[in-house]
N, C-alpha and C positions, 0 to 999 in steps of 0.2 A: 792331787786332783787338778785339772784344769780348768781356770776360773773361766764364767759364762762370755767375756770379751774374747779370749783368745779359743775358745771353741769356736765359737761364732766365723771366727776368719781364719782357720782351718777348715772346720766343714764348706763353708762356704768359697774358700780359694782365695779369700778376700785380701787383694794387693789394688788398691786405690791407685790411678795411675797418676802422677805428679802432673800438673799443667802444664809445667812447661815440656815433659816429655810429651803428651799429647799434640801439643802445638808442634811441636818436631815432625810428630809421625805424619799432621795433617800438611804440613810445607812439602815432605817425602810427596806424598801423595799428588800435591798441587802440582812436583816437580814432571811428572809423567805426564802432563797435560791433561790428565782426566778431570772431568766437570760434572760431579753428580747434579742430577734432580732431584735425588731424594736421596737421604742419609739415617741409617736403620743399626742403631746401636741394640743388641737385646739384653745386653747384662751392664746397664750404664751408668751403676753404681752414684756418685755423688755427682757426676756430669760432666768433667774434664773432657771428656771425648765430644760429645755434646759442644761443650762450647766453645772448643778448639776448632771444631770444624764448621762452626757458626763463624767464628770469625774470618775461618780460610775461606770458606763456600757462602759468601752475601747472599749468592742471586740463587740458591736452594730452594726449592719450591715447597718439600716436604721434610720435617723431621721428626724420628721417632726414637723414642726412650725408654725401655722395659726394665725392669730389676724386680726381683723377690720380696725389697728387704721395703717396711713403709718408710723408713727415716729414710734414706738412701732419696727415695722419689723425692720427698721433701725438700732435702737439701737442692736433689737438683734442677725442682722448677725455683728455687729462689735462686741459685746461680745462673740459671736460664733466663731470668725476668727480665733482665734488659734487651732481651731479642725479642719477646711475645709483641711488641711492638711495630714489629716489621711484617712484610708480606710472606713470611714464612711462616707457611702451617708446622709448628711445634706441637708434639700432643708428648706425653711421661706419662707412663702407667704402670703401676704396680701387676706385676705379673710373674707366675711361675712358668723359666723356657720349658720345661718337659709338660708343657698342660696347654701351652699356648697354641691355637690352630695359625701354623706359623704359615701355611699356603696362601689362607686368607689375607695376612697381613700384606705378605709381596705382591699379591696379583693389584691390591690398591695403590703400588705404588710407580710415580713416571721413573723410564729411566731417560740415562744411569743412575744405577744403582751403588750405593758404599753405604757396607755393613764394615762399621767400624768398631773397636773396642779391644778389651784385654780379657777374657773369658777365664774360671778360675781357674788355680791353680793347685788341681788336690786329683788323686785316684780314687777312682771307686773303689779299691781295697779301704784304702785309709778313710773314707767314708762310711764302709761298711765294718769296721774297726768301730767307728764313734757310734752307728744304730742311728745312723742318718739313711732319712728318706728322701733327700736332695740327689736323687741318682736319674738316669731315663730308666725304663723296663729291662731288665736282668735278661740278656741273649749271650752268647757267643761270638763280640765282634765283628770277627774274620772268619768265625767257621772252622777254630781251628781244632787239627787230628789231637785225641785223649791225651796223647804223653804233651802236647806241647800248651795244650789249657792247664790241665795237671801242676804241671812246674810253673807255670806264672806270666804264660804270654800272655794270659787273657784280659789280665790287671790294664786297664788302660787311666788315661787321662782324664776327667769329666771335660775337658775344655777339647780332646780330640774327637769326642764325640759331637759336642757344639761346632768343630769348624767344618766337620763332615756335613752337618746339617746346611750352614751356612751357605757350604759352595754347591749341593745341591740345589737350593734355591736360586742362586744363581745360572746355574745350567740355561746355557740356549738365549740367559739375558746378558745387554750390555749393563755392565758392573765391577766392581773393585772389591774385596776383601782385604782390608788392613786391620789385622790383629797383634796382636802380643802375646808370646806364650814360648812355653818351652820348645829348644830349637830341635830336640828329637821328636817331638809332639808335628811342631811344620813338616818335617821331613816324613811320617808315618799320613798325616792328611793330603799330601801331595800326592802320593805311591796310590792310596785309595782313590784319589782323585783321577789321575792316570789311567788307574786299571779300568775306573766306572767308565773312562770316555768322556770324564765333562769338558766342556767346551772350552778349556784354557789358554787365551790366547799366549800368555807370558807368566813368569812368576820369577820372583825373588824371595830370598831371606838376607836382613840387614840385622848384622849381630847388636845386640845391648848388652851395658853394663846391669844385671839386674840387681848384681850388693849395692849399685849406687845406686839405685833407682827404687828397691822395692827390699832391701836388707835381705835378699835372696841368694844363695849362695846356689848355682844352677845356671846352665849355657842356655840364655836365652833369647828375642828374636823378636823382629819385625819380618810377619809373613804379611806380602804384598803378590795378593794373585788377581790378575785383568783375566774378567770372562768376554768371551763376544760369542754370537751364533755361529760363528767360523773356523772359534778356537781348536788348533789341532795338539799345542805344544805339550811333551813330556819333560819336559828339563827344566830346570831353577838355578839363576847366578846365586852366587854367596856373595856377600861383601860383609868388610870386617866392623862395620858401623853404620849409623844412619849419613851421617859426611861421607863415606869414600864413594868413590867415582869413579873407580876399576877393580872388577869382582877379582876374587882369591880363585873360583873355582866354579865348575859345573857340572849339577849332578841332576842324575836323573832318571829315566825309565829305558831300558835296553833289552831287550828280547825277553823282556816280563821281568825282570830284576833292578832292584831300587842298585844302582852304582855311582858310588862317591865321587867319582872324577872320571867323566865319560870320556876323555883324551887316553887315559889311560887301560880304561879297556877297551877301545876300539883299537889299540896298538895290541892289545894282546890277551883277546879273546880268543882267539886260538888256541891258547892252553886250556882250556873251560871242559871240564868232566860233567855227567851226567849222571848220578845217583850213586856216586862213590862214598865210602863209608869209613876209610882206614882211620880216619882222625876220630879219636874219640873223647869223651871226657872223663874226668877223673870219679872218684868215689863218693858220690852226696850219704849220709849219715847222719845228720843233723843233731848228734849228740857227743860234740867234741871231749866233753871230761871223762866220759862215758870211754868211748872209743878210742880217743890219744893218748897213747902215753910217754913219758920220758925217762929216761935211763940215768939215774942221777945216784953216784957212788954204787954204781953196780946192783941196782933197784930199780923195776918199773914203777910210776909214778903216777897216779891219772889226775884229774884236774882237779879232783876236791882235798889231792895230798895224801889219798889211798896208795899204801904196798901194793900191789899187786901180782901176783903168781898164777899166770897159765901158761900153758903148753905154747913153745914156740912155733909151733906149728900153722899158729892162727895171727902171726905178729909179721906185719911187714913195713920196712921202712917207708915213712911218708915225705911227700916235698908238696908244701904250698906255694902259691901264686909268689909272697914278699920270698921265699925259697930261689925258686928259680929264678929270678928277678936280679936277687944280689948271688946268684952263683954257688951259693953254700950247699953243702950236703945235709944228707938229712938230720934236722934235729928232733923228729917224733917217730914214732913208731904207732901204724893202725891196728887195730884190731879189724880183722877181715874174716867174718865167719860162713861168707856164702863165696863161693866160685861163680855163680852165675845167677842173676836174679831169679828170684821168688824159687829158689833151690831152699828144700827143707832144710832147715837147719837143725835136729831132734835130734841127728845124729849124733850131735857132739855129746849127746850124756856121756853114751860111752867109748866116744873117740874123741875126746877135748873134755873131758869132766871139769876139771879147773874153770877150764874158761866157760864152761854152761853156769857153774853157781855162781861165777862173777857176773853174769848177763843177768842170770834169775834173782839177784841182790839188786841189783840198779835198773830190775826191770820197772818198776814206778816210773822210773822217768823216760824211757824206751817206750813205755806202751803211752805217752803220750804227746810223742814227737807228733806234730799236726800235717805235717805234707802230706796230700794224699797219694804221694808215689806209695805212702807204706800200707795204702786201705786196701784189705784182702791181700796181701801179703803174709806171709809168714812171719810169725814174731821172732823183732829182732833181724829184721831183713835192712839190708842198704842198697842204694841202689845207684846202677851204673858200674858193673863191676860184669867180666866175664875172663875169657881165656885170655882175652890182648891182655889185661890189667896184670898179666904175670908174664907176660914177655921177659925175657932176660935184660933188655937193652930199650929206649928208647928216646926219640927225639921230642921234646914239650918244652909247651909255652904256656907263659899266662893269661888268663883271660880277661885278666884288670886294668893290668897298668897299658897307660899309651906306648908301648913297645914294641916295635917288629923284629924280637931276636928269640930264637931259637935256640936249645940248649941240649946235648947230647948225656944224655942220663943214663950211666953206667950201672951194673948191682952194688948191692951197697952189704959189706959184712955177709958177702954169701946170700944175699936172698935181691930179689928182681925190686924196683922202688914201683911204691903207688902213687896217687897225685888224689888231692880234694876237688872239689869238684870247682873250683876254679881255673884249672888247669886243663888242656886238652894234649893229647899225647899221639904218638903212631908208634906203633909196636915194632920191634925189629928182633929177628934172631941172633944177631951175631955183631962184635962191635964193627965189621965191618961193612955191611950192612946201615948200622947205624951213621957213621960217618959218609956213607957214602949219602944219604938221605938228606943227611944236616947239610951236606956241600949242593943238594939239589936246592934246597928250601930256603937256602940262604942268599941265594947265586939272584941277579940282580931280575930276570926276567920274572922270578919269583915272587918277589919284595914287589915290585913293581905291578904287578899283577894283582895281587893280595891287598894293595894300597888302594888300587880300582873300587875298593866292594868295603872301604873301614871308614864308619864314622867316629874319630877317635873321642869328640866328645858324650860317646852311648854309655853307658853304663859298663857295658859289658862288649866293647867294641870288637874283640875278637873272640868266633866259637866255631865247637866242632865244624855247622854245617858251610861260615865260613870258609874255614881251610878244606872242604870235601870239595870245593868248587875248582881246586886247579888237578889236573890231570897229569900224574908224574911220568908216566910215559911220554904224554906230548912234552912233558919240560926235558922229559931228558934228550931228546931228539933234537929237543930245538938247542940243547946246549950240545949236543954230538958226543951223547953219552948214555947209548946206548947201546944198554949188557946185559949180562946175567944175573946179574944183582939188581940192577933199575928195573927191569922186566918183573921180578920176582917179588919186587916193592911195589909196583904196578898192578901185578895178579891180586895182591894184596888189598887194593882199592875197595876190588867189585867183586871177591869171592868170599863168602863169611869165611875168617879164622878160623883154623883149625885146632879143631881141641884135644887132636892127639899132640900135636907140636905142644900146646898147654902142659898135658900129661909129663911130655920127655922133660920141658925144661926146671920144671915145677921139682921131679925127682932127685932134675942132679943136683939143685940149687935147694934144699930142702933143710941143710942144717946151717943154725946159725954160727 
């Protein structure tokens, strides 16, 4: 069980920011020449922020303090108490951000404006995990389509949502935004910020050490964004700390798309497709003991040490992400009982009998895999599976590791290889085909291209819709490789797979 302290600062995100790191961010800040009139911390925990920026900002006319927590406020009008002395209105108050009429608070304040602080550090899943009511009102962030709230875009930040707030406030005023947070969290509030049109004159992100800083083990950031009533800008330098003084990089908003390094795709946006579909991903399942097994002394093996005996009909070789990474062949084999989503699967009594009583054995733990890809589905359904995932041949990568290599994936013992759902793949009939593919995707305009659009410290820095963004016809053109094979890989892109080519290849490759 988790004792009441370390609940506490989970739910609440709770990373206290060290003084002297504060005092850093507020020198950052001085360094830009900006001079608030008023400094508006809303999550100010014991007051570091607060008083760093007391000591940077003398001649401040107004400051303000909010936090949840009453010891918190406590703590930090006694760290404050040597300022209340001066011509600076100071006010701390205990308050909840999602209850606070935060319009009201800014409209009483002179600019400039600087909303400073470190906002928590926790999701609303892992919130709604602990039967915490520290969340704002339950919507749909972004609005996003069924499959992609589904599988787990919709899981945000509680601190992305606080700095969307923040910079709306700011809209239209002169002001600074200097917070701390996770560095794909800056990058997700900018992209919103961009698309809303708020008035951005400028923005940076200045990397931190957070294990040093906060025992945090996570790519984290000084977001510094300048608003003015004139602000037009969509881009943000990167720098590797709060000291450097020549950015790594600049990324930013391009014909509606967040890209990683906007030098790189304005060299070679040219190759850019539009609603192309050939890359796909691998097999979600969410019941590996279940579903994998191993081949060990001439025996299938599943994860809890079960014999297992079914029809080979339903067994295909698997590769995961650490798989294709280090190059090895397959060492599991899937059970794969649907050809194509929310396809019945009843049939197998009497075309797979084996393998139905081995599902209806370990259906207890089947029927309560919790993803809702599988609600109203067919029991026993997996998902991400159709004709491409039986291609004979094809070219995949992982979706984990920081790597841009690509790997050409042969049949393995007579049958076509599948991929877990870490992996994204493009189907090919024929190994020549396949190589011809691997030599597009590999070839430097490609690599270069793809690097345009990856932010390697994401979670999940490469995916399907990723790789659907470069156009293989334009890449083979632009390398002067254009044929009957590229064309055919190409048709491929933008015409759903054919499920007779499924049928053929699926027959001849059918025994183990």
């Amino acid at each position: 069980m988790m004792n009441t302290q370390k609940r506490h600062k989970v739910e609440f995100g709770d990373f206290q920011t060290p003084i002297n790191l504060a005092r850093e961010v507020c020198a950052m800040v001085a360094q830009t020449g900006f001079r608030p009139a008023s400094i508006l911390e809303p999550t100010c925990g014991t007051g570091s922020f607060l008083r760093a920026s007391l000591e940077t900002f003398s001649d401040t006319k107004r400051v303000l303090g909010f936090d949840i927590n009453h010891e918190y406020i406590l703590k930090a009008r006694k760290v404050l108490k040597p300022f209340m002395t001066s011509q600076t209105d100071i006010e701390i108050s205990q308050s909840d951000f999602f209850l606070t009429d935060w319009s009201r608070v800014i409209e009483e304040l002179p600019e400039p404006i600087l909303i400073i602080g470190n906002p928590p550090w926790v999701t609303n899943a892992r919130l709604s995990t602990l039967g915490s009511n520290n969340l704002p009102a339950k919507s749909n962030l972004d609005g996003l389509r069924g499959i992609d709230a589904l599988t787990g875009k919709s899981n945000f930040d509680i601190s992305e949502w606080m700095l969307r707030e923040n910079l709306k406030w700011l809209d239209g005023k002169d002001g600074m935004l200097a917070m701390l947070c996770k560095t794909t969290v800056a990058r997700k509030v900018l992209q919103y910020a961009w698309k809303k049109g708020i008035t951005i004159a400028s923005a940076a992100i200045y990397q931190i050490d957070a294990q040093k800083h906060f025992g945090a083990a996570v790519d984290a950031c000084l977001l510094l964004v300048r608003t003015s009533p004139a602000g037009r800008s969509k881009e943000a330098r990167v720098y590797p700390s709060l000291h450097a003084r020549q950015a790594t990089k600049m990324f930013g908003l391009r014909d509606g798309l967040l890209v990683a390094d906007i030098h790189l795709y304005e060299k070679w946006k040219h190759l850019m497709g539009n609603g192309l579909r050939g890359w796909r991903s691998g097999i979600k399942h969410d019941a590996s003991k279940v579903f994998e097994l191993r081949l060990i002394n001439g025996k299938l093996i599943n994860g809890f040490g079960e014999v297992v005996d079914i029809e080979p009909d339903v067994l295909f070789p698997l590769l995961k992400s650490s798989d294709l990474v280090a190059h090895r062949p397959p060492q599991r084999w899937l059970i794969v009982p649907q050809r194509t989503i929310g396809e019945d699967i009843s049939h197998l009594q009497t075309d797979a009998p084996k393998t139905w009583n081995y599902l209806m054995t370990h259906a207890h733990l089947l029927d309560k895999r919790k993803s809702a890809v599988y609600k109203n589905r067919p029991r026993f359904s997996i998902f991400g599976v159709g004709p491409y995932s039986f291609a004979p041949w094809k070219v995949a990568i992982s979706g984990l590791y920081k790597k841009l290599e690509f790997v050409q994936v042969p049949p393995f013992q007579g049958r076509p290889v599948v991929f877990d759902d870490t992996c994204y793949f493009f189907p090919c009939q024929s190994e020549e085909e396949c190589r011809v593919l691997y030599e597009l995707i590999m070839s430097e305009p490609a690599i270069e291209f793809l690097s345009a659009f990856i932010f390697w410290d994401s979670k999940r820095p490469i995916t399907a819709r990723l790789l659907n963004l470069i156009d293989l016809m334009a890449l083979a053109r632009e390398l002067g490789k254009d044929n009957e094979i590229t064309r055919r890989l190409a048709e491929r892109q933008v015409m759903k797979y054919r499920s007779e080519t499924h049928k053929m290849t699926t027959v001849q490759l059918n025994l183990l």
